[in-house]
BAFI-637634 format. One record per residue (C-alpha): residue in one letter; chain; z, x, y. Coordinates in Angstrom, 1 decimal, m for minus. Each point is the difference from the previous one (the first is absolute). Layout:
BAFI-637634
<node 'A' 'A' <Z X Y>>;
...
END
This chain:
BAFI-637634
<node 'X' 'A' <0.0 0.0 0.0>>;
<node 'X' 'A' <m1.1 1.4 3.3>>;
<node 'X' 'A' <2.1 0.3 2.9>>;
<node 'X' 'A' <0.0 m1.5 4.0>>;
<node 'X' 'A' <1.2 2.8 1.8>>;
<node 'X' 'A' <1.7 m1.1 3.6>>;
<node 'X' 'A' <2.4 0.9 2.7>>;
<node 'X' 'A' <2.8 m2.0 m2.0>>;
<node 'X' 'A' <m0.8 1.0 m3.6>>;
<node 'X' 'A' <0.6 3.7 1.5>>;
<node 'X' 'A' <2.9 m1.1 2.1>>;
<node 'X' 'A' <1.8 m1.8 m3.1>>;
<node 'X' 'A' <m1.7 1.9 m2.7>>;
<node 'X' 'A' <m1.2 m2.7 m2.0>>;
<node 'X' 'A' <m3.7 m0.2 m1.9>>;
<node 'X' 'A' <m0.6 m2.8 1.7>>;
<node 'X' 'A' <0.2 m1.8 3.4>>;
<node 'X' 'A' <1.4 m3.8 m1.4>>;
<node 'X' 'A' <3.6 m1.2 0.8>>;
<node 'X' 'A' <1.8 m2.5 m1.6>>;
<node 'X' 'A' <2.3 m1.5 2.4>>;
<node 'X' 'A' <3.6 m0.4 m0.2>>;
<node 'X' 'A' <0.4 m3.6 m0.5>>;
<node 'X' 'A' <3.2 m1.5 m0.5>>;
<node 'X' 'A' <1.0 m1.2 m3.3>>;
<node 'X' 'A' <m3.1 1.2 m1.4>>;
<node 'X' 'A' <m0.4 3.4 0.4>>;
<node 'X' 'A' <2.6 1.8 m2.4>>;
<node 'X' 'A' <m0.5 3.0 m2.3>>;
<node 'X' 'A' <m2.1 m1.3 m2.7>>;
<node 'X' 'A' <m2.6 m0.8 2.6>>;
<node 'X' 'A' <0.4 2.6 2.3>>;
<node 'X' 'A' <0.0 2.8 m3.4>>;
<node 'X' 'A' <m3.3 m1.5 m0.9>>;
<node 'X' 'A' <m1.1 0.1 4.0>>;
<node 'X' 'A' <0.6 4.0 m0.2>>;
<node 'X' 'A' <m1.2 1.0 m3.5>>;
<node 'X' 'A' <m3.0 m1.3 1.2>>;
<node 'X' 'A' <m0.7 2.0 2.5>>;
<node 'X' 'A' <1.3 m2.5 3.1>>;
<node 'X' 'A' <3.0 0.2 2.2>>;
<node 'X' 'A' <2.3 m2.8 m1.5>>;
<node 'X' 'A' <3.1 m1.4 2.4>>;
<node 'X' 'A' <2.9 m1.2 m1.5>>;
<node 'X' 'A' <1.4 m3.1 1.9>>;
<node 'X' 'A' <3.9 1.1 1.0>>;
<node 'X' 'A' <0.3 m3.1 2.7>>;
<node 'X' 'A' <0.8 m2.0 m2.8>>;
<node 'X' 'A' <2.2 2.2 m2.3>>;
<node 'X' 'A' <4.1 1.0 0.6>>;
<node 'X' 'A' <0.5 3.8 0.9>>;
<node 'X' 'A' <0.2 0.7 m3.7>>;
<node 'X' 'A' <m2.0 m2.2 m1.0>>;
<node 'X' 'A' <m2.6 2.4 2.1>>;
<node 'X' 'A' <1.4 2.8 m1.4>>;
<node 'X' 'A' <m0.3 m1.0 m3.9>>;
<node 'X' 'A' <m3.7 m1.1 1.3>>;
<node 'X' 'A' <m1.2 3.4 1.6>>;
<node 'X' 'A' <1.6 2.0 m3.2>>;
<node 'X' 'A' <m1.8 m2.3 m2.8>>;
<node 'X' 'A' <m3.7 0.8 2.5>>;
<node 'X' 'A' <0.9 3.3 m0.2>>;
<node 'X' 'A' <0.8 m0.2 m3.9>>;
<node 'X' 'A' <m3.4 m1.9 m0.1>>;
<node 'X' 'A' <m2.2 2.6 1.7>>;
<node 'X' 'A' <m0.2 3.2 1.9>>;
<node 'X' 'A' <m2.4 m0.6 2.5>>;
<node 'X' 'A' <0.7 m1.3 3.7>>;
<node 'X' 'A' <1.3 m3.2 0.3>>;
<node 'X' 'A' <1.9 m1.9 2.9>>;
<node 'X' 'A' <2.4 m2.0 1.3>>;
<node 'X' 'A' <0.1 m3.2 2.8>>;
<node 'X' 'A' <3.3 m0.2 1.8>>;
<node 'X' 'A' <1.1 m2.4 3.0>>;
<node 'X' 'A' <0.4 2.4 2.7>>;
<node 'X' 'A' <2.5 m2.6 1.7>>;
<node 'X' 'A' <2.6 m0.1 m3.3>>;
<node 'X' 'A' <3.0 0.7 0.7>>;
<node 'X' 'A' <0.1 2.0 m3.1>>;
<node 'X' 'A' <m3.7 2.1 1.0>>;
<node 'X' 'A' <1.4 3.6 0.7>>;
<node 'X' 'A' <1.9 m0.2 m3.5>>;
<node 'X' 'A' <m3.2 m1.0 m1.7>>;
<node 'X' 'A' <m2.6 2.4 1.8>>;
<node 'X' 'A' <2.8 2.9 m1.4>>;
<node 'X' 'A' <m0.6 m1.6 m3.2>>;
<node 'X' 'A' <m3.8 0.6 0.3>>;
<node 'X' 'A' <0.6 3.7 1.3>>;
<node 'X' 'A' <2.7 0.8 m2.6>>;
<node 'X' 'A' <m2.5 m1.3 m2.8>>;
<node 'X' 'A' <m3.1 1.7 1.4>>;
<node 'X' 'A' <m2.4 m3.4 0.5>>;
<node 'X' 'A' <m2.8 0.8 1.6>>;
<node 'X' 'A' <m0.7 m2.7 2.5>>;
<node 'X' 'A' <1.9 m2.7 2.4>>;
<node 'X' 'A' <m1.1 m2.8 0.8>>;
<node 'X' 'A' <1.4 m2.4 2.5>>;
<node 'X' 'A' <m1.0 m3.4 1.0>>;
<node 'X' 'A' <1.9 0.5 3.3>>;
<node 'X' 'A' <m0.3 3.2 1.7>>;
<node 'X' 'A' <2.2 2.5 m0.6>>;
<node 'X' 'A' <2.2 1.5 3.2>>;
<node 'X' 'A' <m1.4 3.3 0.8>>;
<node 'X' 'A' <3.0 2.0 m1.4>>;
<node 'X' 'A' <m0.4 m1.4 m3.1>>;
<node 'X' 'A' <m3.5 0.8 m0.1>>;
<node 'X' 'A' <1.2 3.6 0.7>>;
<node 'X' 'A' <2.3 0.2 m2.8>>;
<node 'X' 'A' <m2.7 m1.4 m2.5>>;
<node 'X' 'A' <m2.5 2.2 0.7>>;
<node 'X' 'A' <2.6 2.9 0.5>>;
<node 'X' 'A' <m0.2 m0.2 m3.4>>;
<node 'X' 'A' <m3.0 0.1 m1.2>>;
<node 'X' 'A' <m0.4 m4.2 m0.3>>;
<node 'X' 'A' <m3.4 m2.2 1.3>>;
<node 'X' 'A' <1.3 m2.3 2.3>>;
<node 'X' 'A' <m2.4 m3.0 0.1>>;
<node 'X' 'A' <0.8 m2.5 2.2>>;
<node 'X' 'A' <m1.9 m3.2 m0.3>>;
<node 'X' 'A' <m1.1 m2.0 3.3>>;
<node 'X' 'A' <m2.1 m2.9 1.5>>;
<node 'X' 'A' <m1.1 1.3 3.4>>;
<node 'X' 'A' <m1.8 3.4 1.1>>;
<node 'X' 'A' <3.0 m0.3 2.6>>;
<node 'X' 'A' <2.5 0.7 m2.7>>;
<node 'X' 'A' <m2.1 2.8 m2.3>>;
<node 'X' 'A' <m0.1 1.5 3.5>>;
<node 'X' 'A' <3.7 m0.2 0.4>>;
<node 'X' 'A' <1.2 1.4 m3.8>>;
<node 'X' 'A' <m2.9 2.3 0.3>>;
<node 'X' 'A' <1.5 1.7 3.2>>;
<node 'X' 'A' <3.3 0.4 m2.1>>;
<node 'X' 'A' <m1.7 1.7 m2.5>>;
<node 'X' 'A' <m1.1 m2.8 m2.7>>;
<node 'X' 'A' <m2.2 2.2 m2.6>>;
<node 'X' 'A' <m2.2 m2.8 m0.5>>;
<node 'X' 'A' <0.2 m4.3 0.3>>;
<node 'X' 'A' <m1.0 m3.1 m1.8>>;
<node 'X' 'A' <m1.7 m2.5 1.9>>;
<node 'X' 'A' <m0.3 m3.6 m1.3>>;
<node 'X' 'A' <m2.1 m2.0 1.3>>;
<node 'X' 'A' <0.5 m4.2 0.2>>;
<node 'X' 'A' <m1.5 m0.5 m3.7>>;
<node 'X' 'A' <3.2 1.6 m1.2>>;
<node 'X' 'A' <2.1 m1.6 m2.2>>;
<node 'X' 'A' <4.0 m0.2 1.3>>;
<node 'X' 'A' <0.9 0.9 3.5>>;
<node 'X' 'A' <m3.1 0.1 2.0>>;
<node 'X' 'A' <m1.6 m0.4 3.5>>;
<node 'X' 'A' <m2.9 m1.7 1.3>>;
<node 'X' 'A' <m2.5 2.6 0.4>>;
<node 'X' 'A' <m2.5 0.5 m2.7>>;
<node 'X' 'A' <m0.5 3.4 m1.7>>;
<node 'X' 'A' <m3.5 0.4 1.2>>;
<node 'X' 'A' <1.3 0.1 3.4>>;
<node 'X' 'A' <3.6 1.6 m0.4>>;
<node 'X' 'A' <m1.2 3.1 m2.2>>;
<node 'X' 'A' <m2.7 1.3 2.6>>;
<node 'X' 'A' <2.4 m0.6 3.0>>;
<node 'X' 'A' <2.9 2.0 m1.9>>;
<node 'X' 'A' <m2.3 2.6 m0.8>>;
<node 'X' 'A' <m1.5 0.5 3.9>>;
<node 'X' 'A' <4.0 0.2 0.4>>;
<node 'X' 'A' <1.2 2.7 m1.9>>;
<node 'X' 'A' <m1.0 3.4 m2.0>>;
<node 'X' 'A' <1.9 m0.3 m3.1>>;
<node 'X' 'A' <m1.1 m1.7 m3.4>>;
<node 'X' 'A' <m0.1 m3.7 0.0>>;
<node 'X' 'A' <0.1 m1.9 m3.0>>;
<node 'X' 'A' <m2.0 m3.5 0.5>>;
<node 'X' 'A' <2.0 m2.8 m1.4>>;
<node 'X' 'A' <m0.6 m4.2 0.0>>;
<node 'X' 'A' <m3.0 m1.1 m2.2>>;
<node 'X' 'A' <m0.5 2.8 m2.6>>;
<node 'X' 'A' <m0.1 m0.5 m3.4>>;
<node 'X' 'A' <m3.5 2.3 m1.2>>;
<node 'X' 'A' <m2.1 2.9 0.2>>;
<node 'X' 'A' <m2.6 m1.9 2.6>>;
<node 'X' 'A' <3.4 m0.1 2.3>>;
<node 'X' 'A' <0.9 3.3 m0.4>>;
<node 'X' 'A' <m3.2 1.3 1.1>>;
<node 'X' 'A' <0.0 m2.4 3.0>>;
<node 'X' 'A' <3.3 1.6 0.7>>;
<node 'X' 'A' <m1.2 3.5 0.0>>;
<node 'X' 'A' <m3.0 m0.5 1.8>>;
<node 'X' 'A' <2.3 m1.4 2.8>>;
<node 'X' 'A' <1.7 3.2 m0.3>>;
<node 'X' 'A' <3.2 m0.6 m1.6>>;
<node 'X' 'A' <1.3 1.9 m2.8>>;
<node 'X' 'A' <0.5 m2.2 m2.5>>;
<node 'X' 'A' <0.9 m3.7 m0.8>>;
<node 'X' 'A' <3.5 m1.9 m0.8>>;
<node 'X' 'A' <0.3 m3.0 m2.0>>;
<node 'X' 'A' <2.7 m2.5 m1.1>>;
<node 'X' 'A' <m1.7 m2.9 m1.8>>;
<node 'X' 'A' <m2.3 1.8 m1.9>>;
<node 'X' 'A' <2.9 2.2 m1.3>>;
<node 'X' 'A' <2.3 m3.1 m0.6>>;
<node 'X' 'A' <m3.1 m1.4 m2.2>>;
<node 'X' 'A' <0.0 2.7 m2.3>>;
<node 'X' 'A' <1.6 0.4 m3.8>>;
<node 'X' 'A' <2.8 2.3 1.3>>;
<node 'X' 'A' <1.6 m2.1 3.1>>;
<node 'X' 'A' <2.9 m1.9 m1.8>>;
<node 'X' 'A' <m1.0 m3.7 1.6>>;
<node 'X' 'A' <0.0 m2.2 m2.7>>;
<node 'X' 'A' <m3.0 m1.0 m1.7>>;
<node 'X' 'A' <m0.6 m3.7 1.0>>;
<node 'X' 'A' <0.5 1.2 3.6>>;
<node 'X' 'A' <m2.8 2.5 m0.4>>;
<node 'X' 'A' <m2.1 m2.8 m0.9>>;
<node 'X' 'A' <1.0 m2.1 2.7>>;
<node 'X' 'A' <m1.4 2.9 2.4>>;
<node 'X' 'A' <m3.1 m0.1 m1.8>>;
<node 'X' 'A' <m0.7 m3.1 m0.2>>;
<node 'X' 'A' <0.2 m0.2 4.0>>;
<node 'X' 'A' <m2.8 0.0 2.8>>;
<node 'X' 'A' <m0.7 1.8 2.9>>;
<node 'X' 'A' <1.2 m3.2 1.9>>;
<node 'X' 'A' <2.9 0.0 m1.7>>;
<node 'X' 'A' <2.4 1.9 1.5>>;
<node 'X' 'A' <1.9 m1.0 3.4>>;
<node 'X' 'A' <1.6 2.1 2.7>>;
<node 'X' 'A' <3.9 m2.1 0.2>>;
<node 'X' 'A' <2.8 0.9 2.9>>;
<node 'X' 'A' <2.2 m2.5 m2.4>>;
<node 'X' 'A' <0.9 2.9 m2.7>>;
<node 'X' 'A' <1.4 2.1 2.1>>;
<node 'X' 'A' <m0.6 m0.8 4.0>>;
<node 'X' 'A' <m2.8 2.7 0.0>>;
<node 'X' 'A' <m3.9 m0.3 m0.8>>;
<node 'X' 'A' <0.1 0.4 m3.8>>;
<node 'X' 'A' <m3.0 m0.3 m2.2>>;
<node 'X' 'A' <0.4 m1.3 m3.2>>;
<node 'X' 'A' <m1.9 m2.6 m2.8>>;
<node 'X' 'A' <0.5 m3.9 0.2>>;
<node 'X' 'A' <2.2 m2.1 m2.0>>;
<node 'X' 'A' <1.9 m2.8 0.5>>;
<node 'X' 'A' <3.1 2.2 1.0>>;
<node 'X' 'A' <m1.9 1.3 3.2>>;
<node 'X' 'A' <m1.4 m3.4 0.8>>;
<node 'X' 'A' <2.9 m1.3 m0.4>>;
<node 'X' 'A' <1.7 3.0 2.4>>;
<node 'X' 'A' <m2.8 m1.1 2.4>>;
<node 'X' 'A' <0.9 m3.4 0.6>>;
<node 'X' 'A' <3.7 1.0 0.5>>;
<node 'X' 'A' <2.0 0.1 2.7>>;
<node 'X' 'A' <1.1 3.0 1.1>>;
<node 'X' 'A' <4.2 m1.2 m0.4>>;
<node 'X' 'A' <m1.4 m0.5 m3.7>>;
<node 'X' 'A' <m1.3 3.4 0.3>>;
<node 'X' 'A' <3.2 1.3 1.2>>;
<node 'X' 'A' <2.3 m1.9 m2.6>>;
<node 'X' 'A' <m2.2 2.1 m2.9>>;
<node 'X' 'A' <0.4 3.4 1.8>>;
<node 'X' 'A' <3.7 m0.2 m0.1>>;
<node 'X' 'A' <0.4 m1.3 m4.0>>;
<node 'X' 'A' <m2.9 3.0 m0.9>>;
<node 'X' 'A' <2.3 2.5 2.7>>;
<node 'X' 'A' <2.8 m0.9 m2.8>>;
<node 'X' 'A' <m2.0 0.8 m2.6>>;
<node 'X' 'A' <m1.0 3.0 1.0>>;
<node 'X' 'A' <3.1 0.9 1.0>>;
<node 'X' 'A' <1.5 m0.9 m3.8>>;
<node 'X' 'A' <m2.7 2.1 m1.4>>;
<node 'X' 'A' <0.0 2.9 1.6>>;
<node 'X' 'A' <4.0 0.2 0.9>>;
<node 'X' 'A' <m0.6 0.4 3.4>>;
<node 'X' 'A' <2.6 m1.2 2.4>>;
<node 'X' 'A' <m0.8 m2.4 2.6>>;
<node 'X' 'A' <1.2 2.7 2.7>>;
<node 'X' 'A' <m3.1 2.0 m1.5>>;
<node 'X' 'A' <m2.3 m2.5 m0.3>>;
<node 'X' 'A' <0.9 m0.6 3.9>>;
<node 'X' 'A' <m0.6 3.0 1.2>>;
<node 'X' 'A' <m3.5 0.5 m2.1>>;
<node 'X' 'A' <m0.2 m3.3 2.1>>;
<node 'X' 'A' <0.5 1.8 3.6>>;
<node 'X' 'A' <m2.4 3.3 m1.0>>;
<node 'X' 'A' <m2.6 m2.7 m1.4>>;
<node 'X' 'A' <0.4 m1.9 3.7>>;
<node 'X' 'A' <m0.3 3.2 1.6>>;
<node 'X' 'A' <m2.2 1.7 m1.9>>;
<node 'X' 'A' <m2.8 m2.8 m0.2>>;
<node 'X' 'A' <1.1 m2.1 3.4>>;
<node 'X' 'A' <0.3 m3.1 m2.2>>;
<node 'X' 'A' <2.2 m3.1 1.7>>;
<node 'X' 'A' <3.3 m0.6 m2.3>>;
<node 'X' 'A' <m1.9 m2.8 m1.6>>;
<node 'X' 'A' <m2.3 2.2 m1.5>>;
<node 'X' 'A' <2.7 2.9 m0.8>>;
<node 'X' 'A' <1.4 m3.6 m1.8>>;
<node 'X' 'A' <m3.3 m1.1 m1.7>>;
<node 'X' 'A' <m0.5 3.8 m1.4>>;
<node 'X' 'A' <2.4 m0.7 m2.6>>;
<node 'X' 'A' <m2.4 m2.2 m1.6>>;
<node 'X' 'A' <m2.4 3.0 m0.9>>;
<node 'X' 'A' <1.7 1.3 m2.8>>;
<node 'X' 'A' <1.0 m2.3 m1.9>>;
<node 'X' 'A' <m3.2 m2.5 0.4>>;
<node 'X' 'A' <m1.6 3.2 m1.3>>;
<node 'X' 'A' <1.8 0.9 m2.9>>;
<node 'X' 'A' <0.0 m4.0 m1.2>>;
<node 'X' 'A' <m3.5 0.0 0.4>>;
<node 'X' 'A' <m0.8 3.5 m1.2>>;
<node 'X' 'A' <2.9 1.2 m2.4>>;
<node 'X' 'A' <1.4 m3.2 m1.2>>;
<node 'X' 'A' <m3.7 m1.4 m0.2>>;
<node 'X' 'A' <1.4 m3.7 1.7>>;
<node 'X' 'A' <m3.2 m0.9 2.3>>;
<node 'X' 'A' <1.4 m3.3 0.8>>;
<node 'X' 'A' <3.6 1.6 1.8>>;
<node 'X' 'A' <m2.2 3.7 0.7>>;
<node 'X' 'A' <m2.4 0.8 2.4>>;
<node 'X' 'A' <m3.3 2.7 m1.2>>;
<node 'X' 'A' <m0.3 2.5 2.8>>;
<node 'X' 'A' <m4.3 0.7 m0.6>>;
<node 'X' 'A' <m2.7 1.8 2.2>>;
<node 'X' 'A' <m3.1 m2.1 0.4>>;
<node 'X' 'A' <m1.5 2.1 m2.7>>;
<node 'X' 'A' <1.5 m2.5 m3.1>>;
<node 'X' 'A' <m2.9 m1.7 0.1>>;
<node 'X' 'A' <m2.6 2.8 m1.0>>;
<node 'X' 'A' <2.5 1.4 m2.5>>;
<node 'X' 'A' <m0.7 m1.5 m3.3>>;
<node 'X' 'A' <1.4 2.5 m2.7>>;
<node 'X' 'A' <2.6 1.8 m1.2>>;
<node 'X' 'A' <m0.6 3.6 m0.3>>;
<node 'X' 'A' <2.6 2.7 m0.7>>;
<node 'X' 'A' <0.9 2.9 2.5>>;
<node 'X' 'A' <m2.3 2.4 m0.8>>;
<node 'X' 'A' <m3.1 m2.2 m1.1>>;
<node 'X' 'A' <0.7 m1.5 3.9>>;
<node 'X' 'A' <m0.3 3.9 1.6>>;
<node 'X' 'A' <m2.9 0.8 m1.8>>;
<node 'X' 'A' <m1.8 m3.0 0.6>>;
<node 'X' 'A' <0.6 0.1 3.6>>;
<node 'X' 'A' <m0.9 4.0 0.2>>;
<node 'X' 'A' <m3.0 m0.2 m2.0>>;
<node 'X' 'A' <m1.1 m3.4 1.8>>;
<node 'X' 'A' <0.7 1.5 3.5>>;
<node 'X' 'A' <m1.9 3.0 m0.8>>;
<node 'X' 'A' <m3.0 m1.7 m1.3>>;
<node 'X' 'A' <m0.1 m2.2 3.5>>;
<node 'X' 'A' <0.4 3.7 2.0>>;
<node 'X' 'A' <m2.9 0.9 m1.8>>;
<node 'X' 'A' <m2.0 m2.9 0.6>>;
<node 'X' 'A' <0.7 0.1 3.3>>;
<node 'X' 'A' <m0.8 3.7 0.3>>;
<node 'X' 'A' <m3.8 m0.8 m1.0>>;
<node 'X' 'A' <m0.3 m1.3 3.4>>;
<node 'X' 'A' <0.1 2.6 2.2>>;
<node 'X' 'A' <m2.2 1.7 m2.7>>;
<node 'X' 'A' <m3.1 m2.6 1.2>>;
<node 'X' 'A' <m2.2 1.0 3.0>>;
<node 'X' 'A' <m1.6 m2.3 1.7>>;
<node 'X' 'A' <m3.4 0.3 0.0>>;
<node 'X' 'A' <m1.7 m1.4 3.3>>;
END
């Protein structure tokens, strides 16, 4: 199997430049193993997992392969420093943060010899983590499943990319080789991708949910405030509709029962849980009612997408669900995108080989 050689590959040094993104409840050490043996950068997903539940994660990856792997961590836990000297102690390779990291923290990181990749929706904010010395970022585009804004990637990658000099990973709406290319020829250095990772025989959804993503559309996936307060993409069912009609006291009255789960299963105490609360407000500029509505995310996630419950979950999904139609391990995924991504190069190639002939 031949190689794409960019910026990031080199940066990370990984064989090739496709991410699998650290998606909550979803991306463990099973998945993220597989991710990595193949030649990819797989995330694990720590947002989601106790301190030591991180820490029995991160040595099982390393158990499962030697090559570079990384780690997604909420820049605004309370409990961040402790886990980014896990990551230093245990020699992963990469950090990734949904929120950016403070610019000290960024120091400390890469004082040590870890990728810090901060992910971002505006060519504002690359330029801002760029300036404190992010080695590359992850920019998702509005076809992302999750968390996402309202820009689509064919817009958001070229203006991130006018914006800053490091490698860019393209994110939002990838799922083949054909993208990948695309990607390149913008001049990113590689591609990220949630959904087509989650649909693959190594991520740990259950089964029946797998089919339920692919037996969906492109039309059928919504962008909801009602999860979680903030613009979250995710597939249709009668939960979300239902989350749609609601009132937003309704909305309320189900953050504060899933707050108390969360808070049960992770043995957090509520003074914790608060002040994650005040870095989140901070951190992100939400209103208290979304701080309030956040604590929805987790565990309408993990029904969904650990217990496999549809009807009391929500499916975070990128737009890409409905051109996915298969089930392909780790490594059969990777190849297929790498081979099919340098066939399109190719193809593309032959053009500037034409002269036009007057």
């Amino acid at each position: 199997m031949s190689r794409l050689v960019t910026r990031f590959t080199e940066l990370v040094g990984i064989e090739h430049p496709v991410v699998q993104t650290g998606m909550g409840w979803v991306a463990g050490p099973k998945l993220v193993t597989a991710t990595s043996n193949a030649g990819g950068l797989g995330i694990l997903a720590s947002a989601t997992m106790t301190f030591s539940e991180l820490e029995a994660a991160v040595a099982k990856t390393k158990q499962g392969t030697d090559r570079p792997f990384g780690v997604n961590i909420r820049a605004d836990a309370t409990d961040a420093p402790d886990r980014i000297d896990l990551l230093i102690r245990e020699g992963v390779r990469v950090a990734s943060f949904a929120l950016a990291p403070k610019p000290e923290l960024i120091a400390k990181l890469k004082g040590a010899g870890v990728v810090v990749i901060p992910s971002i929706g505006a060519a504002k904010h690359a330029r801002k983590v760029a300036g404190w010395g992010a080695d590359a970022v992850i920019v998702q585009g509005g076809e992302g499943g999750g968390h996402t804004g309202p820009v689509p990637t064919t817009l958001l990658l070229p203006s991130v990319l006018d914006a800053v000099d490091i490698p860019v990973v393209a994110a939002g709406g990838f799922f083949d080789g054909r993208g990948l290319a695309a990607a390149l020829a913008y001049g990113a250095s590689g591609v990220a991708m949630g959904t087509r990772f989650l649909l693959t025989q190594e991520s740990t959804v259950p089964d029946d949910v797998k089919q339920r993503y692919l037996a969906a559309g492109l039309n059928d996936t919504v962008v909801s405030t009602r999860v979680d307060g903030m613009p979250h993409r995710v597939l249709r069912t009668s939960l979300v509709d239902s989350l749609e009609r609601s009132s937003r006291a309704t909305g309320f009255l189900h953050a504060g029962r899933n707050a108390a789960k969360f808070k049960k299963m992770t043995g957090l105490s509520w003074s914790t849980m608060i002040r994650d609360g005040l870095a989140m407000r901070h951190g992100k500029d939400l209103t208290w009612a979304q701080v309030l509505m956040a604590a929805n995310t987790p565990m309408l996630l993990k029904a969904g997408l650990v217990d496999g419950n549809t009807e009391a979950g929500v499916l975070a999904s990128g737009q890409v669900v409905g051109l996915v139609d298969d089930l392909p391990t780790c490594a059969e995924l990777i190849e297929k995108i790498v081979a099919e991504a340098e066939h399109a190069i190719e193809q593309v190639s032959k053009y500037a080989d034409r002269q036009t002939v007057q």
